[in-house]
C-alpha positions as CSV (number, residue, x, y, z in Angstrom):
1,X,-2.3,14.4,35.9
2,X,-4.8,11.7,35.6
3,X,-2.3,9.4,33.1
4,X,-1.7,5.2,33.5
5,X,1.9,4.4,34.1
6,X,1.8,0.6,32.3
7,X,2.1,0.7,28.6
8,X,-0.9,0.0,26.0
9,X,-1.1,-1.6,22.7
10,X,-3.7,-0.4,19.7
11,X,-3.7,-2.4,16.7
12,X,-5.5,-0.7,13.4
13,X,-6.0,-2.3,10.3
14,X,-5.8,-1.2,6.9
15,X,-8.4,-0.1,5.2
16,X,-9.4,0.7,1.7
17,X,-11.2,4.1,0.8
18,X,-13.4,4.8,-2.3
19,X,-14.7,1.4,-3.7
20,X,-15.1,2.2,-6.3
21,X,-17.8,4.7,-6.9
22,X,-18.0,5.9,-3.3
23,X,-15.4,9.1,-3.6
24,X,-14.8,10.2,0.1
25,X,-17.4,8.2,1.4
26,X,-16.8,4.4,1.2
27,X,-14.3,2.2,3.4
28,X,-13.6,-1.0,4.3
29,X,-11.4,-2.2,6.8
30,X,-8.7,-5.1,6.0
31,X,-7.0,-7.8,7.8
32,X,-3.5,-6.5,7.8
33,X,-2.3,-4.4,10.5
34,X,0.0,-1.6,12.6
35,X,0.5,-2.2,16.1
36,X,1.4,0.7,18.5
37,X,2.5,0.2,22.1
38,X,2.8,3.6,24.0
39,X,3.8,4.2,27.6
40,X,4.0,7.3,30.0
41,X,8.2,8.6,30.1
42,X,10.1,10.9,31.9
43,X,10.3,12.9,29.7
44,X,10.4,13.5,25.6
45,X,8.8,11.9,23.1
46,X,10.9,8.9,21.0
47,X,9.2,6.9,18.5
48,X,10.9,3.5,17.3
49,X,9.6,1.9,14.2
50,X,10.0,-1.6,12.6
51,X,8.4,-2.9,9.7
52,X,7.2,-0.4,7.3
53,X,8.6,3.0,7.2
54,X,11.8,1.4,9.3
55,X,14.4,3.9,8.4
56,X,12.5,6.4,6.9
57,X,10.1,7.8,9.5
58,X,11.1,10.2,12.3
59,X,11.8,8.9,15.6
60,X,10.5,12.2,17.2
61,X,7.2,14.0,18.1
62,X,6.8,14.8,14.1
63,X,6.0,11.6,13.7
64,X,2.0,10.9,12.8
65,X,1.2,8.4,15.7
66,X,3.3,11.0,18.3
67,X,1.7,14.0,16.6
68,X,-2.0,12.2,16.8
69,X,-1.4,11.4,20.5
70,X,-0.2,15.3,21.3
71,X,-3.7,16.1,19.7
72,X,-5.5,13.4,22.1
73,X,-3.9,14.5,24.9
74,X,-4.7,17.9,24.7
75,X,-8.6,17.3,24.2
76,X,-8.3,14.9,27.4
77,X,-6.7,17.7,29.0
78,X,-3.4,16.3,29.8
79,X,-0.4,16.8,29.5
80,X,2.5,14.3,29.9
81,X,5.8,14.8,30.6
82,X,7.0,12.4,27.6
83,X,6.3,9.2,25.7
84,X,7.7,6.4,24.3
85,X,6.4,4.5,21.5
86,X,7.1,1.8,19.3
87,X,5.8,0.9,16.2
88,X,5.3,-2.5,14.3
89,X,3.8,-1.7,10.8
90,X,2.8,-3.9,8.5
91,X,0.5,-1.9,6.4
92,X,2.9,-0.3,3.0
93,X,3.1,3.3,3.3
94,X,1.8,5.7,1.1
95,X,0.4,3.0,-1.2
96,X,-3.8,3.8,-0.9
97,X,-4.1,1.0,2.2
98,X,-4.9,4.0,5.2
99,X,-1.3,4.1,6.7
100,X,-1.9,7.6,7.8
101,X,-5.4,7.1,9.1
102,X,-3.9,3.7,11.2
103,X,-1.3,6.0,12.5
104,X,-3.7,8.7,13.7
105,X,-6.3,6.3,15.1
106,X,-3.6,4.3,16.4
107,X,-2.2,7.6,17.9
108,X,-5.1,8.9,19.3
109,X,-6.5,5.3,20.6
110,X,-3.3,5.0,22.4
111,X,-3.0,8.5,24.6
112,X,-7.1,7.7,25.5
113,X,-6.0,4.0,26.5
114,X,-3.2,5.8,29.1
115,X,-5.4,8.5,30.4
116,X,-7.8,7.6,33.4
117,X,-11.4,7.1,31.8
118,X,-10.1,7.9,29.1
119,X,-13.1,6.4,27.4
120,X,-15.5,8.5,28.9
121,X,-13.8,11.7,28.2
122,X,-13.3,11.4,24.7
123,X,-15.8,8.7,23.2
124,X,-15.7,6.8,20.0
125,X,-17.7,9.5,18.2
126,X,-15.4,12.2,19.2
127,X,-12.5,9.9,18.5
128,X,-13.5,9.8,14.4
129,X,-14.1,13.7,14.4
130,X,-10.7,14.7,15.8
131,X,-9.3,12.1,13.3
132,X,-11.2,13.4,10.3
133,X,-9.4,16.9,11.6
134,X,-6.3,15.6,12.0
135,X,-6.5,13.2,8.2
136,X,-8.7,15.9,6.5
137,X,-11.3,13.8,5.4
138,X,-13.1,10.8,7.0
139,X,-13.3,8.0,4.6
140,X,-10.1,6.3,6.1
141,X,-10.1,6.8,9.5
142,X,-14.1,5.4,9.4
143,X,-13.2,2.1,8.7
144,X,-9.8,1.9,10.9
145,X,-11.7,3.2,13.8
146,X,-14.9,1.3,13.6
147,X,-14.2,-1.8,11.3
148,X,-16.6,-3.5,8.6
149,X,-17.9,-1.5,5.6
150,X,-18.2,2.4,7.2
151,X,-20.3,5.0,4.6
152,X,-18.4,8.6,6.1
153,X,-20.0,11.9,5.7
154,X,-19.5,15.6,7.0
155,X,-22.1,16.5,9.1
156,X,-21.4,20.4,10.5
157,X,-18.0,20.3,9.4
158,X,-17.7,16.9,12.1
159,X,-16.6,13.3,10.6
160,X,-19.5,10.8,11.2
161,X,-19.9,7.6,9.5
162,X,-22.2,4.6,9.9
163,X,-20.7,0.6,9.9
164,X,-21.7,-2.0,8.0
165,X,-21.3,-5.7,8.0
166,X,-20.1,-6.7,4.8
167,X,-21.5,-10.2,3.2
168,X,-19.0,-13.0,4.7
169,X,-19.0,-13.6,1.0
170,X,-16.6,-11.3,0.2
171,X,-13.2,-11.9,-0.4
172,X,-10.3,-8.8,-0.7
173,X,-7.6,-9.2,-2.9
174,X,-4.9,-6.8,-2.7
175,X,-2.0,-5.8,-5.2
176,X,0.5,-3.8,-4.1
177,X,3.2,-2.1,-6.3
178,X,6.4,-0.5,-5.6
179,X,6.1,2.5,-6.5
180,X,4.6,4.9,-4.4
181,X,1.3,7.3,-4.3
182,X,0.8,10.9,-2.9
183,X,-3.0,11.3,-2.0
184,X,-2.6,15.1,-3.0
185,X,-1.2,14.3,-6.5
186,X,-4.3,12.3,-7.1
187,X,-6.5,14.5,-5.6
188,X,-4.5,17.5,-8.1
189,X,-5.3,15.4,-11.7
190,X,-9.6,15.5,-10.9
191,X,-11.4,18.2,-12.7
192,X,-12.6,20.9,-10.7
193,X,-16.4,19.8,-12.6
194,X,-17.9,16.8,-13.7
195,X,-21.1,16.1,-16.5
196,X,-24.3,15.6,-14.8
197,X,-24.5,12.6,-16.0
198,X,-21.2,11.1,-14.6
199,X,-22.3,12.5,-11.5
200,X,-25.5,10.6,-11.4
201,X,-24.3,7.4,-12.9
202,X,-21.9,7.4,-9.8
203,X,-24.4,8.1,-7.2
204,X,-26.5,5.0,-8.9
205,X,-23.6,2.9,-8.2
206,X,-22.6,3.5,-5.1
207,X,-26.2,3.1,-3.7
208,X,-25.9,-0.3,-5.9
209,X,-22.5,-0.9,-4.2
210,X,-24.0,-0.9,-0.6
211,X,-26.7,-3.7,-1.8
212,X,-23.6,-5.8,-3.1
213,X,-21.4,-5.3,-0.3
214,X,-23.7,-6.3,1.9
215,X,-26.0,-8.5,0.4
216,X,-25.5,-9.8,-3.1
217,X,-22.0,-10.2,-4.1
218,X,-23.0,-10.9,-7.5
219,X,-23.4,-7.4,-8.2
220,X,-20.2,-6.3,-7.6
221,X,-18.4,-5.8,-10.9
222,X,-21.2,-3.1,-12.1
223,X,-21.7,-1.8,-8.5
224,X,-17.9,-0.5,-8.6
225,X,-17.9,1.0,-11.7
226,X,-16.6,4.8,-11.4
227,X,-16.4,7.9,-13.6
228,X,-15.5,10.6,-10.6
229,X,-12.2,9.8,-9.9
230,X,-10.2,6.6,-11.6
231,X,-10.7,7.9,-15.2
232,X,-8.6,11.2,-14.3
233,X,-5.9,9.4,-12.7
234,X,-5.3,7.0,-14.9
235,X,-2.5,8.5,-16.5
236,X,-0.7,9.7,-13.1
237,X,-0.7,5.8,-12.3
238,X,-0.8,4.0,-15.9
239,X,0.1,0.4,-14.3
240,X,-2.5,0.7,-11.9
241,X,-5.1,2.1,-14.2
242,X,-4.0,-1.1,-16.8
243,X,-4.1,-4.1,-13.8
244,X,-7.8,-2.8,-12.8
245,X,-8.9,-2.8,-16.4
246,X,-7.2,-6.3,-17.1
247,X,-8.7,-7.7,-14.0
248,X,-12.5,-5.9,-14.9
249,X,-12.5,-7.0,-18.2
250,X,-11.9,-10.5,-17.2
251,X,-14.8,-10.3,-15.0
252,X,-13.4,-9.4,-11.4
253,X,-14.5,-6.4,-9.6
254,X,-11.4,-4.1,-9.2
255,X,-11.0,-1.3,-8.3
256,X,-8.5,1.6,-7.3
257,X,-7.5,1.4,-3.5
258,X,-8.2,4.7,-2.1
259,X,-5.7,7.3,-4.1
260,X,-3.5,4.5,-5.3
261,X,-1.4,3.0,-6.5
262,X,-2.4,-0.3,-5.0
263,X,-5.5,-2.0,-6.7
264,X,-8.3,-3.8,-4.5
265,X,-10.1,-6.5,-5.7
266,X,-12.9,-7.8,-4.6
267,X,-13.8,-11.3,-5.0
268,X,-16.3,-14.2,-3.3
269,X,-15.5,-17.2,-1.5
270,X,-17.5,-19.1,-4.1
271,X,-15.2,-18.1,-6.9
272,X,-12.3,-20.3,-7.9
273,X,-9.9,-16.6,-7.6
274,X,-11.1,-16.5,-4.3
275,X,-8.2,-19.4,-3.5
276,X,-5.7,-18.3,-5.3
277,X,-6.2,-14.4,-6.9
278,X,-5.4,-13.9,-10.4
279,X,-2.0,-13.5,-11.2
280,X,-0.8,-9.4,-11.4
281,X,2.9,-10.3,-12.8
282,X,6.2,-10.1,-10.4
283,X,5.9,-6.3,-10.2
284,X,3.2,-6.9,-7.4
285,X,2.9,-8.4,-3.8
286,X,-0.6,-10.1,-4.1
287,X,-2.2,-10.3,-0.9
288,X,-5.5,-11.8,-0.1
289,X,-7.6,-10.7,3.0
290,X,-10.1,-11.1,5.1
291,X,-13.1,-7.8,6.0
292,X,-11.8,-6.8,9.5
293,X,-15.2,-6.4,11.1
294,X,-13.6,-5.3,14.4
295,X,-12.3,-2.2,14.1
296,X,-9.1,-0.9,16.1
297,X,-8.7,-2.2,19.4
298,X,-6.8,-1.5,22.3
299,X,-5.0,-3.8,25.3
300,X,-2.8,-3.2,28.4
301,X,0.7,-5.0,27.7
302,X,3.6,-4.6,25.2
303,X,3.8,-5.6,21.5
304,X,5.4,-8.8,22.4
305,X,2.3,-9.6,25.0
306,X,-0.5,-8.8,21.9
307,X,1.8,-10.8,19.4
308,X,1.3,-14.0,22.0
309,X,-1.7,-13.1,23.1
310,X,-4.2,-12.8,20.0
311,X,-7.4,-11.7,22.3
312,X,-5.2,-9.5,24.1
313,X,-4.4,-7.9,20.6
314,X,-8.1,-7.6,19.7
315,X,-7.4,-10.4,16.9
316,X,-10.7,-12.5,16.3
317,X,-10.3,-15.7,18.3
């Protein structure tokens, strides 16, 4: 077997699907992030987790980043006795902020990163398609994998997406409630058709969104405008659905993140929100971001090492 016996790190960000008008196309990657560290064992596969999750996940190989690496390994065509891996999360599960898709990348980054040229035997490109298998659709995984502002598409039944650089401009504001989201509830409350017209008001918008992203902010609040998706959700997550229209009709884009429940707003370094986002009540954690324009990244070392170590970590220097 052609494995590395010293242990790796990945780190993936968070990442916000959707945008808005971009149903299962649009990402962006955040600034607030999982770190893996994975090593070759004798034997068995334990996963220990702190942070988010702690308690609740499986310490076993049913857990997503274990599971993700079992998939890696077998397209690299190897086979390792065990692993051991430990996880550091600080991106909320099941909250619409890509904790699945950072666990699969993260996964799947880590058994390449302990597999002799690794790199060459399963590339970046083949990296997002066994992802998009492993998530079901590529609009997570996109930005988590490849950073910046991704547009993901199915091309042949393969993820592919393109990366962006969003407008340094841009400033994510996220809100984070306590309750919880299932991505197939949300997917359950949309209609199985939409009017013509809804459908082409969206696909206006979302060619508008990629103009604001990326070059004017000041289109923002009608470039995420939405009637595929938010409108039949709104009553599986009323608070959500109510903070996004609050926050809209007092002129800040805002939008749902991914299938919810957390609500992404996105504001500019010239506005005065920008310093400190408008106020959501006590029944959120408010956090504001930067665009991770990296991507997931990947180091030799331990958790401890990438926590002192920033470059080490992939962190921007």
């Amino acid at each position: 077997m052609a494995l590395i016996s010293t242990p790796v790190v990945v780190r993936t960000p968070a990442t916000s699907a959707n945008l808005g008008p971009g149903f299962d196309s649009f990402g962006l990657a955040l600034a607030r992030y999982d770190l893996v560290e994975a090593r070759i064992a004798a034997s068995g596969v334990v996963v220990e987790v702190a942070g988010e999750g702690f308690g609740e996940l499986p310490g076993d190989g049913s857990h997503l980043v274990a599971r993700a690496m079992a998939a890696a390994f077998e397209r690299l065509g190897e086979r390792p006795a065990g692993v051991l891996v430990r996880c550091r999360n600080d991106i909320p599960q099941a909250r619409g902020l890509g904790s699945s898709s950072a666990a699969i990348v993260g996964g799947i980054l880590a058994a390449r990163a302990l597999t002799v040229e690794g790199e060459r035997r399963l590339d970046d490109a083949q990296v997002l398609a066994l992802a998009t298998e492993l998530e079901g659709h590529p609009d997570n995984v996109a930005p988590c994998l490849l950073g910046g502002f991704t547009i993901a598409y199915m091309d042949g039944g393969v993820g592919r997406a393109v990366r962006l650089t969003p407008s340094p401009e841009v400033v994510p504001v996220v809100y984070v409630p306590a309750e919880r989201g299932l991505t197939a509830h949300a997917r359950a409350a949309l209609p199985r058709d939409v009017p013509h017209a809804d459908a082409a008001f969206n696909a206006g918008r979302a060619a508008l969104l990629v103009h604001a992203l990326t070059v004017d902010p000041d289109l923002l609040l009608s470039a995420t405008e939405d009637r595929l998706h938010q409108p039949y959700r709104a009553a599986e997550m009323r608070q959500s659905a109510d903070l996004v229209a609050d926050l809209r009709s007092a002129g800040v884009p805002a939008v749902v993140s991914g299938a919810g429940p957390t609500v992404l707003a996105l504001l500019r370094t010239g506005d005065s929100g920008a310093e400190a986002a408008p106020d959501a009540g006590p029944a959120w954690r408010t956090w504001r971001l930067r665009v991770d324009v990296t991507g997931a990244s990947t180091a030799q070392g331990t958790i401890g090492h990438a926590e002192r170590d920033p470059v080490a970590a992939g962190r921007e220097s």
